[in-house]
C-alpha positions in Angstrom: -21.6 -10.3 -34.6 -21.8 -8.3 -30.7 -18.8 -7.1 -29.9 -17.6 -8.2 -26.5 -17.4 -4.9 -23.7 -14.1 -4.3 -22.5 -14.0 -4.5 -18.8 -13.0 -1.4 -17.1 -10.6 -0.9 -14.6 -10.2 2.4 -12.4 -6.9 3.7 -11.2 -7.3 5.5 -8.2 -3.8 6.9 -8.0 -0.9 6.4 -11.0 0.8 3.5 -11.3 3.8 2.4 -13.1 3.6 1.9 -17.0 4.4 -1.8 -16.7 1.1 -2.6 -14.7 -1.0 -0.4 -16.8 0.6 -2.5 -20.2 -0.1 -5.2 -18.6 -3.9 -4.2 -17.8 -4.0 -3.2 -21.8 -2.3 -5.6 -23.3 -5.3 -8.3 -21.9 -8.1 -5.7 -23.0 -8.9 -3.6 -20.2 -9.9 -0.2 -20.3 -8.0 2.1 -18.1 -9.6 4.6 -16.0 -8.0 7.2 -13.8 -9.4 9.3 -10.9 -8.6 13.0 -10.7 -8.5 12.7 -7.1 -9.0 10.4 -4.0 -12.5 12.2 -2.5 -14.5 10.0 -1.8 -17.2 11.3 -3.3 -15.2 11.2 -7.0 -14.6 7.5 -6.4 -18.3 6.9 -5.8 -19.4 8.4 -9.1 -16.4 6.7 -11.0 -16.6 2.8 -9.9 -19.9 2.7 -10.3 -19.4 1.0 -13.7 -16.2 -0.5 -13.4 -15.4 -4.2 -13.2 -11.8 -3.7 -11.1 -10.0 -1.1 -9.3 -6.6 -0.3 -8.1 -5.5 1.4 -5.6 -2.2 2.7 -3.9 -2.6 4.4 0.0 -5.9 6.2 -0.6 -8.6 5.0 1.3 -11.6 2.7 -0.1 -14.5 3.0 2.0 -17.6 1.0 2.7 -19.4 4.0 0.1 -17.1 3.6 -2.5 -17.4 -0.4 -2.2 -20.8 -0.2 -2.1 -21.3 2.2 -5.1 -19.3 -0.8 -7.1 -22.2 -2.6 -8.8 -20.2 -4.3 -11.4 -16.8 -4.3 -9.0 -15.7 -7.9 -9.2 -12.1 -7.2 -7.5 -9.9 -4.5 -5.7 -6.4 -4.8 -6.3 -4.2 -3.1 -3.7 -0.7 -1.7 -5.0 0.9 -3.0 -2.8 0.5 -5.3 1.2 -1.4 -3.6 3.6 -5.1 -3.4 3.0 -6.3 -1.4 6.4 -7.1 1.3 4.3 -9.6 -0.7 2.6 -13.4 -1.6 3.7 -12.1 -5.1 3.4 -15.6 -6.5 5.7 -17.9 -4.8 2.9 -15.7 -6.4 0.3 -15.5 -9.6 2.0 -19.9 -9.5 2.6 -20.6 -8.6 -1.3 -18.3 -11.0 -2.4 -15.3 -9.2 -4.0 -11.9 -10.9 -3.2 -8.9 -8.0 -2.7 -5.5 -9.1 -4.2 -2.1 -7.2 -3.1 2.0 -8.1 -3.7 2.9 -9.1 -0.5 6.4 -9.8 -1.8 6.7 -6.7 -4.0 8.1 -4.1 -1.6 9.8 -6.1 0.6 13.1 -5.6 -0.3 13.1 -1.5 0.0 11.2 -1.6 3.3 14.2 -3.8 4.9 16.9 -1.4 3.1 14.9 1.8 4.7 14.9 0.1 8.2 18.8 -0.7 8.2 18.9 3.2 7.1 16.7 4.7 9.8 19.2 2.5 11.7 22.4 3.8 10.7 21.2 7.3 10.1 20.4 7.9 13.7 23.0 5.6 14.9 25.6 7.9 13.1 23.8 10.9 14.1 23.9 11.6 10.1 20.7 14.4 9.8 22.4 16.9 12.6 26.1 15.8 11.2 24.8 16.9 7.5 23.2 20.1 8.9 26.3 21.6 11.1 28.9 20.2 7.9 26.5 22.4 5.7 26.8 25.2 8.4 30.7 24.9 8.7 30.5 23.9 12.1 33.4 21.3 12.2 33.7 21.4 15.6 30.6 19.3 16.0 32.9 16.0 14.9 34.3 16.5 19.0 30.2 16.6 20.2 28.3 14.6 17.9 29.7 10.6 19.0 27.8 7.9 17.5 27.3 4.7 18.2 28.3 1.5 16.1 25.5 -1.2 14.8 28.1 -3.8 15.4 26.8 -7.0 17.7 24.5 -4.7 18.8 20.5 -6.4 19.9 17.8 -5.5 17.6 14.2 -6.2 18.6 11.6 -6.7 15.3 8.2 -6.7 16.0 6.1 -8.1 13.8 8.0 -11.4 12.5 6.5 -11.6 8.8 7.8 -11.0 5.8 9.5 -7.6 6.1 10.5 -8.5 9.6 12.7 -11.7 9.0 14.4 -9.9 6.2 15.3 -6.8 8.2 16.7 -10.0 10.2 18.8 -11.3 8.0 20.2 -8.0 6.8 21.6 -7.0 10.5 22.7 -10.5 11.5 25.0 -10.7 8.2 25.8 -7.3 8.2 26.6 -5.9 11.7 26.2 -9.4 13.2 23.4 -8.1 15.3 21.8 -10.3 18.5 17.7 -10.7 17.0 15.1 -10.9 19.3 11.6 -11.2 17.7 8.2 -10.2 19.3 5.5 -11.9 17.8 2.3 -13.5 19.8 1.2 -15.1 16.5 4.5 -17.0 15.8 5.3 -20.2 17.4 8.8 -20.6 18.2 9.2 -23.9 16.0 8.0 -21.2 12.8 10.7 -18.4 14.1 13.6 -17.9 11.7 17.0 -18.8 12.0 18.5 -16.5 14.1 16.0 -14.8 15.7 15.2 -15.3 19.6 11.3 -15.3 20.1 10.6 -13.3 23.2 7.1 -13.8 24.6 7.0 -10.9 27.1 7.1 -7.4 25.9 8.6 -5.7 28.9 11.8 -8.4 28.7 11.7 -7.8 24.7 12.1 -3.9 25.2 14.7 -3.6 27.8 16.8 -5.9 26.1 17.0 -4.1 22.7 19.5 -1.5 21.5 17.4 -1.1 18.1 13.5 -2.0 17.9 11.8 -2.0 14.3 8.4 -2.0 14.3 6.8 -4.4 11.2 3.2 -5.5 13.0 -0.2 -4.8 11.1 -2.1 -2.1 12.1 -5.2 -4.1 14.2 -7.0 -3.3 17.3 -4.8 -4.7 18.9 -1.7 -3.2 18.0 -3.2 0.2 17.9 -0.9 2.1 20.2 0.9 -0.9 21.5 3.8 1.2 22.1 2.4 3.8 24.7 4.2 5.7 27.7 4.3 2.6 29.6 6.3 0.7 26.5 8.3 3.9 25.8 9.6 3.6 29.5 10.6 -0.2 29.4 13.2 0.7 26.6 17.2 1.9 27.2 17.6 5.4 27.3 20.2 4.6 24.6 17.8 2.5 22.1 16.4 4.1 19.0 12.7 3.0 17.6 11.8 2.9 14.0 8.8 2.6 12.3 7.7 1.8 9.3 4.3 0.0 10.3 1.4 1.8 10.9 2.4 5.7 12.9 -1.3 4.7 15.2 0.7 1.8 16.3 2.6 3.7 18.7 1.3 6.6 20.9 2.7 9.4 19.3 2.0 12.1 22.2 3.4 9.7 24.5 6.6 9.0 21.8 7.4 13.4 21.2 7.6 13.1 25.2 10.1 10.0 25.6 12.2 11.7 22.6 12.0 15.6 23.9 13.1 14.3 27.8 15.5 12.2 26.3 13.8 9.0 27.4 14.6 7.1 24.7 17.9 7.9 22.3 15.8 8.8 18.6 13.3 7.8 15.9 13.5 6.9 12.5 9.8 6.8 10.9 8.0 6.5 7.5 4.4 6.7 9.2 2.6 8.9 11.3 -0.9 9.4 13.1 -2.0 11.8 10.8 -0.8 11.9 6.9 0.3 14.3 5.9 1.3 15.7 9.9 0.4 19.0 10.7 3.1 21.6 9.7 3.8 22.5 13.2 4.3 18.6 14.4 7.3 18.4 17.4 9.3 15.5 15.2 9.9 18.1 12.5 12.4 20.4 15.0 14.0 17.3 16.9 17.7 16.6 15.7 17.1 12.9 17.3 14.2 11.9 14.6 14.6 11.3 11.3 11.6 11.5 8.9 10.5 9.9 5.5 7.2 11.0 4.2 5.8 7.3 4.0 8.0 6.4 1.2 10.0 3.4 2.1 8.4 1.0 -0.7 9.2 3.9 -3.2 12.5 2.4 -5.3 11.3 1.9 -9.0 12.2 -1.4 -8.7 9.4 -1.9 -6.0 6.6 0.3 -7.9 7.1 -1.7 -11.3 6.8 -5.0 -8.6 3.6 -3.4 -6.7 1.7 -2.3 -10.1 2.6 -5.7 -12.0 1.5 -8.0 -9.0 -1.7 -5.6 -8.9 -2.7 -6.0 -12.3 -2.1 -9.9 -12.4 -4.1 -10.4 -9.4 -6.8 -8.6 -11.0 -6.9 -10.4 -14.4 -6.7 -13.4 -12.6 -9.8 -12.7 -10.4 -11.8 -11.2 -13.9 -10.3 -14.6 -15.9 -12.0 -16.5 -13.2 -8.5 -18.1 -11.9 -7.6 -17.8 -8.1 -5.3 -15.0 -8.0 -2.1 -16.0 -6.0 -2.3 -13.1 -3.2 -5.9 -13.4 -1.9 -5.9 -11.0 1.3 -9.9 -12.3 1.9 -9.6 -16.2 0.5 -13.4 -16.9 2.0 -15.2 -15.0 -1.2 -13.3 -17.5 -3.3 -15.7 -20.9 -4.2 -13.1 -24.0 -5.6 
């Protein structure tokens, strides 16, 4: 009697144990990448059925050079990292968790908030120092009732929400051309022009997709719309603001401070402005990373990609036109 082949699966970067026992338990064989060249993914999907992927980038070559690739399964939401028109053309649906991180992504945006708010980074550093006499210079600012502007109503965005209105009672306004005002959540004010949005806002969280037309929405023009006393996180996409045009606003003191978990370039260069400015705080594009999120993100992964290789419509389909009912 033939022995069925067990499908193969490639890991492009770890994930957590759960996933990968989950992958075994239904027969898959595990492979993992020693690195994220393109190049080494080329030569290693070639005879794989799946893959799995975290933040490193999957290319129209790597897509390509899948022969036997019936599904990518993204670790994860955002798939812009991902040759997701090839995909789409050859027929290979892409799965992801959009649920799975959402709960640390909201926690790190209510952080960035009240760590610059508080002026906690340059509090931290002078305690360290013995410089008490800071407490007399270093006056914060309170979260309280304050106006917080999300861009980007989704998922991540109505939650960050929720989280400010019930705990610092927070005024939210909500930027979103793609959500109709009947579909806006409770509590959140839909503002339809940008320039009233921005100079309204104490607080403004970015939570947009990173699209063509998003790229650099925030620019010097945006930047000069805001209060001098508003801060602007990030935890989008770092090309969806103009960064040159941000180290200006935050060095002349156009706008109060930053919190972000993304940047133009990953890793930034070591001699990047944010990394001397006592009005930024900086993650290194973490924010999803609580082991409660990476068990979620590599157990939504692998069932959307046993789903797809069963032949059952996965639940998270990023690209739902390759699917036939």
């Amino acid at each position: 009697m033939k022995t069925e082949t067990k499908k193969r699966v490639l890991l492009v970067q770890p994930i957590a144990e759960e996933g990968m026992q989950l992958l075994r338990d239904a027969g898959m064989e595990l492979v993992s990448a020693p690195d994220t060249k393109e190049e080494t993914l080329v030569r290693m999907v070639a005879d794989c059925d799946g893959l799995v992927v975290r933040t490193a980038k999957i290319s129209d070559a790597v897509v390509r050079a899948g022969k036997h690739l019936k599904v990518i399964a993204r670790h994860g939401v955002g798939v812009d990292r991902i040759a997701m028109n090839t995909a789409t053309e050859l027929g290979i649906p892409v799965v992801n968790g959009p649920y799975s991180n959402l709960e640390p992504l909201a926690e790190h945006a209510i952080a960035f908030m009240l760590m610059l708010a508080k002026k906690l980074v340059p509090s931290d550093r002078a305690a360290r120092e013995g410089r008490f006499s800071v407490r007399n210079e270093y006056i914060g600012t309170e979260l309280w009732q304050k106006t917080l502007g999300i861009v980007g109503v989704g998922r991540i965005g109505r939650e960050v929400a929720r989280k400010a209105r019930a705990a610092f009672s927070m005024r939210v306004l909500g930027f979103d051309p793609y959500l109709k005002p009947e579909n806006a959540p409770e509590g959140v004010e839909l503002v339809g022009d940008l320039e009233a949005f921005l100079r309204a806002c104490d607080f403004i969280s970015l939570h947009c997709q990173l699209t063509e037309e998003t790229r650099a929405m925030v620019g010097e023009r945006e930047l000069g719309w805001m209060k001098p006393t508003a801060f602007l996180v990030n935890l989008a996409r770092g090309e969806v603001v103009d960064e040159p045009a941000l180290v200006r606003a935050l060095e002349t003191g156009r706008i109060a401070g930053l919190g972000t978990d993304v940047y133009a370039v990953e890793p930034p260069p070591a001699d990047h402005p944010f990394f001397r400015m006592d009005n930024v705080v900086l993650t290194p594009h973490m924010s999803a990373h609580t082991h409660e999120a990476m068990v979620r993100m590599a157990v939504d992964a692998a069932a959307g990609l046993l789903d797809v290789l069963a032949g059952r419509r996965p639940q998270y389909l990023v690209n739902p036109e390759v699917w036939s009912t």
